[in-house]
C-alpha positions, 0 to 999 in steps of 0.5 A: 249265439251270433259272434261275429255280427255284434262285434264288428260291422262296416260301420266301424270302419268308416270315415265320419267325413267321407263315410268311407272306409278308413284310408291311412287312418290317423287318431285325434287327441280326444281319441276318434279317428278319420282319414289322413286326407279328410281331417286334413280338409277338415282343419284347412283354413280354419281358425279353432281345429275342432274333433268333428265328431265330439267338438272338443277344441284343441289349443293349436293344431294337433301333429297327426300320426298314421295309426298302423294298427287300425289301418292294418285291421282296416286293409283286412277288412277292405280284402274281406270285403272282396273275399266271397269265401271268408268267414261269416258268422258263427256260434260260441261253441269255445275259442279252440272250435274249428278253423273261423275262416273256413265258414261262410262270410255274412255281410258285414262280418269278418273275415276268417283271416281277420279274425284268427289275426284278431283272435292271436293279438287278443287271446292270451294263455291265463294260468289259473291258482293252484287248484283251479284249471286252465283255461283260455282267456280274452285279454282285452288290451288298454282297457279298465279290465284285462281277463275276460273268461270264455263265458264272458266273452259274449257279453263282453263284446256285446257291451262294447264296441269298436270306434274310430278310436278303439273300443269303448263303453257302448251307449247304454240307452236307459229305459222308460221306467213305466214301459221297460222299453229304451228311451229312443225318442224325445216329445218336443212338445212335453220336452222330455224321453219317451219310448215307442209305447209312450208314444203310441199312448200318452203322447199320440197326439205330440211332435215325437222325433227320434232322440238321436236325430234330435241330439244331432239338431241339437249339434248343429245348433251348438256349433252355430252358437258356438260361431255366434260365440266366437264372432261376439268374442272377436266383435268385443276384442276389436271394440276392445281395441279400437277403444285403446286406439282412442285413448292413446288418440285422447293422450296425443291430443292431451299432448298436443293442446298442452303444447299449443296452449303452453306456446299460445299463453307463453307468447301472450305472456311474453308479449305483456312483458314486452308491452309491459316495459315498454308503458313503463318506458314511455311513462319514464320518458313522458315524466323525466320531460315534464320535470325538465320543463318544471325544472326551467320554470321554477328557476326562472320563476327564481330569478325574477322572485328574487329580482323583485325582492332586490327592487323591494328592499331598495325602494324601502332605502329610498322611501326613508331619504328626506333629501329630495333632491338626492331622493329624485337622483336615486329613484331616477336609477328604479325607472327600468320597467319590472317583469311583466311576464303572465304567469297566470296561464302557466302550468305543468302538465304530462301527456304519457302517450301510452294510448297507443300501448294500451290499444297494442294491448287491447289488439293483443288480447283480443289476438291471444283469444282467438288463438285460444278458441283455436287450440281446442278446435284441434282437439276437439275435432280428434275427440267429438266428430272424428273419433272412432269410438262413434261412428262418423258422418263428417265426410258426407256433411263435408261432401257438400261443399265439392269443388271441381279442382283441376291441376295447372300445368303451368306450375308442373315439374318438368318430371311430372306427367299431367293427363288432357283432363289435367285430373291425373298426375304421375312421375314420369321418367324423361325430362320433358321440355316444358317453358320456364316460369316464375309459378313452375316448380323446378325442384319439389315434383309437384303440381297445384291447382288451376284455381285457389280459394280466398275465402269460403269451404271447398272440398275434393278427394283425391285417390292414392290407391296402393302408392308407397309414396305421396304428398297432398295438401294445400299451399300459399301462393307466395310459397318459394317455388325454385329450389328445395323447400321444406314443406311445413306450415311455417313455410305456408304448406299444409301437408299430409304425406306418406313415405315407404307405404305405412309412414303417414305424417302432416308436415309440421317442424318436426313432423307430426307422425300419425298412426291409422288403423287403414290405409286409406285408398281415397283422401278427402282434403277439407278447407275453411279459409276463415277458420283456417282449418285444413282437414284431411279424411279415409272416404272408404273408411268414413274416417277423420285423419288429421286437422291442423288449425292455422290462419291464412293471409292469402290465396292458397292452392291444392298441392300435389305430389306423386313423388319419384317411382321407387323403382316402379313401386310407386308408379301409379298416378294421384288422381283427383276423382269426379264428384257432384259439384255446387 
């Protein structure tokens, strides 16, 4: 019986990868073994390390070691290869026959050498009981049994074969129950095994294909599955955080329109309490006047009552005297003339002026509701059309109203270089002698815009590439441009920066911090004069970044500022890029 041809071939001494015999062959967790630089390759730059072979993953990348044994076996087999007076196959005529390595060598067989090396590391002296004689024995290491008897031996090892991991169970092909022959191919038609009689018989007319080239389409299909998997995994955990990235976004706003809305009703109502005193001045100041001129009246009313009264008695004297004479010389003393002050159209009237503080009122109500209608546009416009749970379209609704913004140099800082196109602005080292003007700014390094807005929409984009540090924005024309100046809405500036790459913020008293997934390469700044909304956007990205909500009183102006080089870390230009102008 042939031994050495069923034990061991060529073919288990190749790399699966490289189809090569083993070179510095190192062993996976899952027990299969490849070659040091192969499996290396294999794992490089890949997410999930997977055994080629039985794609069983591992958690993080296993530590692989040389396996010595199997690389020396596997340089005997290399020698063997180029050795035309090795060994080939034999019969089984008992374990102390002649000497293996004298015999000819058949084609993938071992080497003589090669086998007795094998033979000594397998082979071990068995002391059978008493009674029973000695014999020798197959020891078969780190495997579910350990002697094998010479008889044996032969069917042992034709029942197993060696692996790239050592030897292992062979496959047991089972057999087709009314052939008895092995069930080697599957029908793709009746989705079942069969054997080479079935197919020549009951399935004639089927699609057959062999079991094993089917199990291997089969496995490529898994692992396409598998990499459908993982991306449907990956695709639902950044859904996943993209939908946190919402609801903290949600919580900012729910803070900010608390805080808006607490300021705007807490300055209305302060401004009631205000109005408030005030009626109650005035009506006060109006009642406290209408009772002195009540008071006058009523005393000098008084007066003449009793006057009158005086007269009235001394006329009742006079009329019961019947001296006529005495009677003329007394009544002579009554001829004074009597009040004759008309009383008739004498009344007490109030004004108390207090129109003119239900009209301040009326004003401030009407103030208070349209700040009102402000505080939830801001969050709106972070939660309906910006958020970025949906996807966004904003920006291409916006780019409609693009306007051809150009920079004026006029109003540069003496550091800062304009390009002839006046589109570009960056930092420049030296001091320039430009002249001196009252709209140049000789502190903030900044430039605006040749042309400002008064009403209506205006659009551009302005590109910041990879700089650490920039400001861009819009500002009142009446904004302070000699010395330092705190850039914030207060101070009629709007605002968005960033400094030492990733602090992004819109420029508020304090600031207000802002957190993006992206750093933009192109901001798209969006102006409504009449809503007083400054808007800024990611165009890459199709992103909303910021709104702030205010109101303008005057012509404003786009506001640039490439700010200092950082050393030559931030020495490109801000660049107002072309669009399609209306």
């Amino acid at each position: 019986m042939p031994f050495l041809g069923s034990f061991l071939s060529e073919e288990q001494f190749q790399c699966s990868i490289c189809l090569d015999i083993f070179d510095n062959p190192v062993s996976t967790p899952c027990g299969h073994s490849f070659c040091m630089v192969c499996i290396g390759h294999y794992w490089q730059g890949v997410k999930f390390c997977q055994c080629p072979l039985c794609k069983q993953n591992f958690k993080k990348k296993p530590e692989l070691h040389i396996n010595r044994t199997l690389r020396e076996i596997t340089e005997q087999f290399k020698q063997m290869k180029g050795d035309p007076g090795a060994c080939g196959g034999m019969e089984w005529e008992g374990l102390q026959s002649s000497r293996i390595e004298d015999r000819p060598l058949k084609q993938r067989q071992l080497s003589g050498d090669l086998f007795v090396e094998m033979k000594r590391k397998l082979l071990k002296p068995f002391h059978s009981k008493a009674g029973q004689n000695d014999s020798p024995t197959l020891v078969i290491e780190g495997t579910d049994y350990d002697i094998i008897q010479p008889q044996e031996l032969i069917r042992s090892v034709s029942l197993r074969r060696y692996t790239m991991s050592g030897a292992v169970n062979a496959k047991k092909v089972p057999q087709c129950p009314k052939h008895h022959h092995k069930l080697e191919l599957f029908c793709k038609s009746d989705g079942e095994f069969i054997c080479s009689e079935c197919a020549d018989t009951d399935h004639q007319s089927h699609k057959t294909i062999s079991a094993e080239k089917e199990w291997l389409n089969s496995k490529k299909q898994i692992a396409i599955t598998e990499t459908e998997i993982q991306e449907m995994i990956e695709e639902r955990l950044s859904k996943a955080e993209e939908i946190k990235f919402s609801l903290a976004e949600i919580k900012v706003a729910a803070e900010r329109e608390t805080q808006d809305s607490m300021r705007v009703i807490g300055a209305f109502l302060s401004a009631i309490e205000r109005s408030q005193a005030e009626l109650l001045e005035v009506i006060e100041m109006s009642r406290r006047k209408v009772e002195h001129q009540a008071e006058g009246m009523l005393r000098e009313l008084d007066l003449e009552v009793t006057e009158l009264r005086k007269r009235s008695a001394a006329l009742s004297k006079l009329a019961q005297i019947d001296d006529c004479i005495s009677g003329l010389k007394s009544y002579s003393v009554f001829n004074n003339p009597l009040p004759d002050k008309d009383w008739t159209g004498v009344s007490v009237k109030c004004d108390f002026e207090t129109n003119a503080i239900y009209s301040s009122v009326c004003q401030l109500v009407e103030q208070f509701r349209e700040e009102l209608q402000k505080v939830p546009q801001i969050c709106l416009s972070s939660l309906t059309d910006d958020s970025p749970v949906k996807p966004q379209s904003k920006v291409n609704r916006i780019q409609d109203f693009a306007v051809d913004v150009i920079l004026d140099p006029g109003t540069a800082h003496s550091h800062l270089v304009l390009s002839e196109d006046r589109k570009k602005v960056w930092y420049g080292e030296k001091h320039h002698h430009v002249p001196s003007n009252p709209e140049r700014f000789n502190h903030v390094l900044c430039a605006l815009g040749q042309e400002g807005f008064t009403g209506g929409r205006h659009y551009w984009e302005v590109e910041v590439g990879n700089k650490t540090d920039w400001d861009l924005g819009v500002v009142s024309h009446s904004i302070n441009k000699k010395g330092k100046i705190t850039l914030s809405n207060s101070n009629g500036c709007w605002i968005l920066s960033l400094r030492d790459k990733t602090h992004y913020s819109f420029r508020t008293e304090p600031s207000t911090p802002l957190h993006l997934n992206e750093k933009p390469q192109k901001i798209g700044v969006f102006v409504d004069y009449m809503k007083g909304q400054v808007s800024f956007y990611n165009v890459e990205a199709n992103t909303h970044i910021y709104t702030f909500i205010d109101s303008f009183s005057e012509a404003i102006y786009p506001f640039l500022s490439p700010c200092t080089n950082k050393s030559g870390k931030n020495d490109g230009p801000l660049t107002i890029t072309p669009m399609f102008y209306h």
